[in-house]
Every structure is written in C-alpha cells, then in structure tokens.
C-alpha positions in Angstrom: -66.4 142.2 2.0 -65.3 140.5 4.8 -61.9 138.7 4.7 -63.2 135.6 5.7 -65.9 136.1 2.8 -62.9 136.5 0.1 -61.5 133.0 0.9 -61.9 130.4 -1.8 -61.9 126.7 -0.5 -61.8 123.7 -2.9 -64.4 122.0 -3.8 -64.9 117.9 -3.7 -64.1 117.7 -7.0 -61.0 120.0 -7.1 -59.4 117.8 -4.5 -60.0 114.7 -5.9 -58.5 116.3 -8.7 -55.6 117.5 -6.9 -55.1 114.3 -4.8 -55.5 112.3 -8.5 -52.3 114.7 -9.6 -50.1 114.4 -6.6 -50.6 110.3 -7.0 -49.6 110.9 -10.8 -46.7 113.1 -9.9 -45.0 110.6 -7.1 -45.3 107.6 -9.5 -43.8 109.3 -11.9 -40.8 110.3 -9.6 -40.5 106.6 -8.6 -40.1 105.1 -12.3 -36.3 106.3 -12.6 -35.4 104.5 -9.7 -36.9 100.9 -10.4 -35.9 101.5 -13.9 -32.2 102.0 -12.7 -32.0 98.9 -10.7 -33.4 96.7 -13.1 -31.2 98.1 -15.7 -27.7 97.8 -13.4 -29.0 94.1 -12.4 -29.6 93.2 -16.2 -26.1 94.4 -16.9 -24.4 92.6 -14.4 -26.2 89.9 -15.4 -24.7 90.1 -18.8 -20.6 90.9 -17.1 -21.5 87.6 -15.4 -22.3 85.7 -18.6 -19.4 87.1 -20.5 -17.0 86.1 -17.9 -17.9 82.9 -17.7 -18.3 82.3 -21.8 -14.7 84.0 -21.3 -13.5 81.2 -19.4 -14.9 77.9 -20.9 -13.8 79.7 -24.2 -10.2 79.4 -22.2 -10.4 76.1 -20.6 -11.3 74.5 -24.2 -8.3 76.4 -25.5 -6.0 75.3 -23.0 -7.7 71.5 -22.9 -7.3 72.1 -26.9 -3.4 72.9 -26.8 -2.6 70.5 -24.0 -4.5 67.7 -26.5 -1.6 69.0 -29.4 1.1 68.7 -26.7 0.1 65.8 -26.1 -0.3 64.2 -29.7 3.2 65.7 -30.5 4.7 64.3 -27.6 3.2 60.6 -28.7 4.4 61.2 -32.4 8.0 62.1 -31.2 7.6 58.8 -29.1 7.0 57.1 -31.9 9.6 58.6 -34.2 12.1 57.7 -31.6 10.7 54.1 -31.3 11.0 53.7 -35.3 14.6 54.9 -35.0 15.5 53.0 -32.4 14.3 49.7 -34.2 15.6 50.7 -37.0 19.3 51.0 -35.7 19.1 47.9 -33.7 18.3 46.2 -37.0 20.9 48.0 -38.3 23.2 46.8 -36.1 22.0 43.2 -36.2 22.6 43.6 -39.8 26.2 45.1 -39.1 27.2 42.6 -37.0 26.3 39.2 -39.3 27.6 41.4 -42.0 30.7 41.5 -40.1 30.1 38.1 -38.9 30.1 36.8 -42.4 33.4 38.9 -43.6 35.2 37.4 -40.7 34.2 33.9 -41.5 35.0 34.2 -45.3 38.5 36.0 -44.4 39.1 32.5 -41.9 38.1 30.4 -45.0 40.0 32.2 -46.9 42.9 31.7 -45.0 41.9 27.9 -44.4 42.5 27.8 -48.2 45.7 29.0 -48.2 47.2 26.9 -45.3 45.3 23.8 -46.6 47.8 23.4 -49.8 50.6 23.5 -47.0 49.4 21.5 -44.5 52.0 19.0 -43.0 51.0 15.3 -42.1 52.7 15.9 -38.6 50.4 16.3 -36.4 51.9 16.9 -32.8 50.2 15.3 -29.6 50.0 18.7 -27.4 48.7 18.2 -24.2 49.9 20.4 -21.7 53.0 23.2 -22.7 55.8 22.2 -20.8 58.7 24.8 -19.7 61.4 24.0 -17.7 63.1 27.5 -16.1 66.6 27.6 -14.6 65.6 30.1 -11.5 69.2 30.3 -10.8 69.5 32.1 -14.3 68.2 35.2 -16.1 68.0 36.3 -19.5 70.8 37.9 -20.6 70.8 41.8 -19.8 73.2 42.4 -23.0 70.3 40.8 -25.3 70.9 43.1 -28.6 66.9 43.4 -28.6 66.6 45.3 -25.2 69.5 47.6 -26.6 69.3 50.9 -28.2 68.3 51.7 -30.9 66.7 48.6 -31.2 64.5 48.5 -28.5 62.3 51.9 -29.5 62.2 50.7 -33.2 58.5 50.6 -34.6 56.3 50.8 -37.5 53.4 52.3 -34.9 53.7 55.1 -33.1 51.1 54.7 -29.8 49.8 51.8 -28.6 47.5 48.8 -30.0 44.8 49.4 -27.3 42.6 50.3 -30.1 43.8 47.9 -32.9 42.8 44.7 -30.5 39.6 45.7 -28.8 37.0 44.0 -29.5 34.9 46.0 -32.9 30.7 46.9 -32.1 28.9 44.1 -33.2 31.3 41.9 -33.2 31.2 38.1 -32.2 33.9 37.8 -29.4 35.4 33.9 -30.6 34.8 35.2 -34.3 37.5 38.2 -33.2 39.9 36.2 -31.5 39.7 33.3 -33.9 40.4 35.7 -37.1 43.3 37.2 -34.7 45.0 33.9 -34.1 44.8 33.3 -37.8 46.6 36.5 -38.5 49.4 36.0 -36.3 49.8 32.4 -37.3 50.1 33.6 -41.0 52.6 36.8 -39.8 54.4 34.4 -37.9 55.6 31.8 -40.0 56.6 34.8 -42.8 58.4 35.8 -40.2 60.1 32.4 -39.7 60.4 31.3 -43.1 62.7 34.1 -43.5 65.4 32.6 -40.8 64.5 29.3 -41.2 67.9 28.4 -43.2 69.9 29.4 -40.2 67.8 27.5 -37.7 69.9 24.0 -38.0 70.3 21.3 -34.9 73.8 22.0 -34.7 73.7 25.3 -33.5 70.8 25.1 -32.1 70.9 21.4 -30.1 68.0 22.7 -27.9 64.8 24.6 -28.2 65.0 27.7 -25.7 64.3 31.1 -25.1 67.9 32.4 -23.5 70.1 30.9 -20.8 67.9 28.8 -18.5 64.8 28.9 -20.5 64.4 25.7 -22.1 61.3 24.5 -23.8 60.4 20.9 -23.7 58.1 18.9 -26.5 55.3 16.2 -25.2 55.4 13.3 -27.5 52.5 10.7 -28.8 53.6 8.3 -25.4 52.6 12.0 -22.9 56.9 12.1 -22.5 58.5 15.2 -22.1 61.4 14.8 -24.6 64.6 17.6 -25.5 64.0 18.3 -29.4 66.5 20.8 -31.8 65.0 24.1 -32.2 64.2 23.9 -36.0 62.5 20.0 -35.4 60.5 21.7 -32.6 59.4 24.9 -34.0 58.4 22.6 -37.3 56.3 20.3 -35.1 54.5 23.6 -33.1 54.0 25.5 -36.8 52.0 21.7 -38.0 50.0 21.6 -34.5 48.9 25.1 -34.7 48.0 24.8 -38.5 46.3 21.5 -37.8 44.1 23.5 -35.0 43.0 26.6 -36.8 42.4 24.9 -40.6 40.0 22.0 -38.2 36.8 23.5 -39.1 34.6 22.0 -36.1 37.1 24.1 -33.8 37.3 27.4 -35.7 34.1 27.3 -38.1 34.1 28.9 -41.5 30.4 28.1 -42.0 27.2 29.9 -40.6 25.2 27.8 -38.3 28.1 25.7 -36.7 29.4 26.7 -33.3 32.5 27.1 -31.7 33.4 23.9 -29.5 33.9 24.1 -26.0 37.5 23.5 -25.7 37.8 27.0 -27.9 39.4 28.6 -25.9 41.8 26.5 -24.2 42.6 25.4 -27.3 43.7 28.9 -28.2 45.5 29.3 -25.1 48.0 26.5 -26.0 47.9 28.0 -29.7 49.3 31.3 -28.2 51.6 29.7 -26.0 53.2 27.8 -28.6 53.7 31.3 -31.1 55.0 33.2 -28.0 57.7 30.5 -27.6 58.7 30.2 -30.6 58.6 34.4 -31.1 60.8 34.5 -27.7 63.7 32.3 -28.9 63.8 34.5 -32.3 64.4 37.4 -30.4 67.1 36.0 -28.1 68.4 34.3 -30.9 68.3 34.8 -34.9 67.4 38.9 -33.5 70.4 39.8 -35.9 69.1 38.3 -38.7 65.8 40.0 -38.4 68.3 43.8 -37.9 70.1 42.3 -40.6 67.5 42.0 -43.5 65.8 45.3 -41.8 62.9 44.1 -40.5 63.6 44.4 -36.6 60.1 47.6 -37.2 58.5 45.1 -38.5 58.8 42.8 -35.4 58.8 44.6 -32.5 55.3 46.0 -33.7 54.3 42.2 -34.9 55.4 41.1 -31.2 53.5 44.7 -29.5 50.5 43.6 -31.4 50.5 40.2 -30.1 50.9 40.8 -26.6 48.7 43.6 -26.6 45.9 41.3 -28.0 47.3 38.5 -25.4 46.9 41.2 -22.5 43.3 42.6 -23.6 41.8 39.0 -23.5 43.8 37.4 -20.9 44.9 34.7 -22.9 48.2 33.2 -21.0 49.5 34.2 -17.3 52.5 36.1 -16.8 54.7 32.9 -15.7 54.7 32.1 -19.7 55.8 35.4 -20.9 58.5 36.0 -18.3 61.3 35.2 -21.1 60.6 38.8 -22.8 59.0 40.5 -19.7 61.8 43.0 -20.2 61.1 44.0 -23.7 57.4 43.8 -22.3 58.4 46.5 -19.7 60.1 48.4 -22.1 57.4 48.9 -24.8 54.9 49.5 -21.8 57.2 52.5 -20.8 57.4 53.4 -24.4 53.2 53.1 -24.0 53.3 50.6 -27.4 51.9 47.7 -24.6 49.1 48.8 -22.4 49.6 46.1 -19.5 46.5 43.9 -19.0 46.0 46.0 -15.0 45.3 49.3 -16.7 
C-alpha cells in the first residue's frame, strides 16, 4: 500500500461537522466575556444608585435638623419675647405701685401738717440775700472744728440714698424728699426754738455779713428777727407742700408747671434757715447730743440738692466750708463728679 493510499481525508459531512463544532466551541469561549461586562455594568449601576439614595437620605436629614434648629431657635424667641413682656409689665406694675406708696406717704404727711397749719401765709417772690463781700464766715465756727466736723450717724456717702429709685416718677421722688426734710427740719427747730428770741437775735443771718432779708405782701425787702422770719419761711413752705394742685396726693392730677421752681425757693428757704442754726444755736444741737444727727440731716440734704441741681452755688456759699469738709470726708459727692 502506497502511502498516499493510506491517507484518510474527510468527508463533506465530517467537515461540516467539524466546522459546526469549532462555531460551538468559539461561542462558547465568548459567553464569559459579555457575561462579565454586563455583570460589572449592572453593579455599578447599583454603587451609583446607592450613592445617590445615600445622599438625598443625608440632605433630608440635614434639611430635617436644620428645620429643629430652626423651630428651637423661634421657641427661644418667643420665650424671650414672653419674658421680656412680662418684666416690662412688671415693672410698669412696680413703678405705679411705687407711685401710689409715694403719694399715700405725701398724704399722709399732708395729714399731719394740715392740723398745724398756720394762717400766715408769706408772699415769696424772689429769695433775697444780701452778702457783706468784705466779710467771711467766721473760720473759729465750732461746727467746722474737731471733733465736730467728722461727727456722723452714716459712714460713706448719700450718693445712693438720693438717686433717683427704677421706676420711679422723678417729681413723685423729689416731692416726697422735700416733704421729708420739711418734717426733719422743723423737729430739728422745734427743739431750739425757745432760745431763738428777737433780742438776741435782732436779725435773720447766716454768720457775719450774711444777712437774709424777707419780701413782704407790698414786694419790699424788709429786716425781720430771726425767730419772726424762720416762723413766716416754716408757714410758706408748709402752705406749698400741703397745696394739693402743686404736690398732688391723688392719681390722675398732674404736677403744675411752676413745680419745680417752686421747689427751688422751698429749698432755698430750709438751707437758710439750716445755715444760721449751724452758725448759731450749733451748741445747743452739741449740747442735747444731736450734732450726728445733723451733720448727716444737713449731708443728706445737700447731697439730694447736688444730685438734682436744685439751687446754684452762690446760695450755699454760707456753709461751703462744711460742704468742702464733708466732700473730703466723701459724706457729699459734689454735683461735678
């Protein structure tokens, strides 16, 4: 047998077999391929979708906690609005609570003074002093010596007792203030009164070359004893402050206009007659022990004269020594501080 005779060749049908098998084998080698790609698409697909669901989920927690901010902000608001009008009520209730204690305190006073009330009634127009430049006070005054001079009931100063309270009406203040040291005044007076006769005292004055003249019903400056003048200055000033249309007792009525010059000359008239007790009857008050009692009465009132700017310093130049001496002492806080 020839070698040529011993080759087999395929048939047709053998290699449409074989081709039919090679087809079967590539397609399956392609299938892992398309399978993978799909499968690595579909999953980052999926990454995609959970990232975004991630963030909305996010966003409507954050939109969710800025929304409670936001509510707990407006309810603090509103709790601070609440409070707030409730302490200005408060306050307005405070102050015509106050209001109403410091009217009824003035009436009461008004009731007291009204069983005493003298039928003088002294035509004050202007407050007259007549001042001897040539002369001062005398430096040997037993009220600017020691010990006398650092004698007080308070220790500090009356800064605090004279400002004006919270809430508190302005004339109401000063109007229950001139009351008080009306009333502590003529205590004070009634107590040396007896020794206050024309014949020692011919003249009313505060020291050598301070006198202190009286205008009359005719607008005349006329020369009065010290007891006759201090009598008529006690009836003006009670006449004033018991005259209910000029310091009001009653809710609803106004202070009149001339209030506070009114109370000007009121003051004037108590520091003149508080100046020649201290250059004057000033033993009497060491005497009987009450010379604590008075310095701090008199550091009060110019204190309270000073913090309101009642009367200038040309009125009060009489005492302005002790005045210097209690401001050193820091009892007076001068009007400039």
């Amino acid at each position: 047998m020839s070698f040529f005779s011993s080759l087999r060749f395929p048939s047709k049908k053998q290699k449409e077999a074989n081709s039919n098998a090679n087809s079967a084998n590539n397609s399956s080698s392609n299938l892992p391929i398309l399978g993978t790609f799909y499968k690595n698409q579909s999953s980052s697909n999926s990454s995609s979708l959970l990232q975004k669901q991630q963030r909305e989920r996010e966003m409507q927690k954050h939109q969710r906690e800025m929304q409670l901010q936001m509510e707990r902000e407006r309810q603090l608001q509103e709790q601070q609005k609440q409070h707030n009008i409730r302490q200005q009520e408060l306050a307005i209730q405070q102050a015509n609570e106050r209001k109403q204690i410091l009217k009824q305190k003035r009436s009461n006073m008004y009731l007291n003074n009204e069983s005493s009330k003298s039928s003088v009634r002294a035509n004050i127009q202007e407050p007259e002093i007549n001042i001897n430049q040539n002369q001062q006070p005398s430096l040997e005054a037993m009220f600017l010596s020691e010990p006398f001079v650092s004698t007080s009931l308070v220790k500090g100063s009356f800064k605090t007792i004279v400002k004006l309270p919270k809430y508190v009406d302005l004339k109401e203040w000063v109007a229950l203030n001139v009351f008080e040291f009306y009333t502590n005044l003529s205590q004070f007076y009634s107590v040396i009164q007896e020794y206050v006769t024309p014949e020692q005292y011919p003249t009313m004055n505060a020291g050598p070359g301070v006198d202190y003249l009286w205008l009359d019903a005719n607008n005349k400056n006329i020369i009065l004893p010290a007891n006759q003048y201090i009598d008529l200055a006690l009836s003006w000033i009670n006449n004033k402050i018991t005259d209910r249309s000029l310091f009001p007792t009653s809710n609803g009525i106004q202070f009149a206009a001339n209030f506070p010059r009114d109370v000007q000359r009121i003051m004037i008239q108590m520091f003149r007659i508080i100046a020649h007790i201290y250059y004057h009857h000033f033993d009497k008050i060491v005497h009987l022990a009450l010379e604590a009692h008075w310095n701090s009465f008199f550091a009060h009132f110019i204190s309270f004269i000073n913090e309101y700017r009642i009367i200038d310093e040309r009125e009060i130049m009489p005492l302005r020594r002790l005045i210097t001496a209690f401001e050193a002492q820091g009892r007076i806080i001068s009007s400039a501080k």
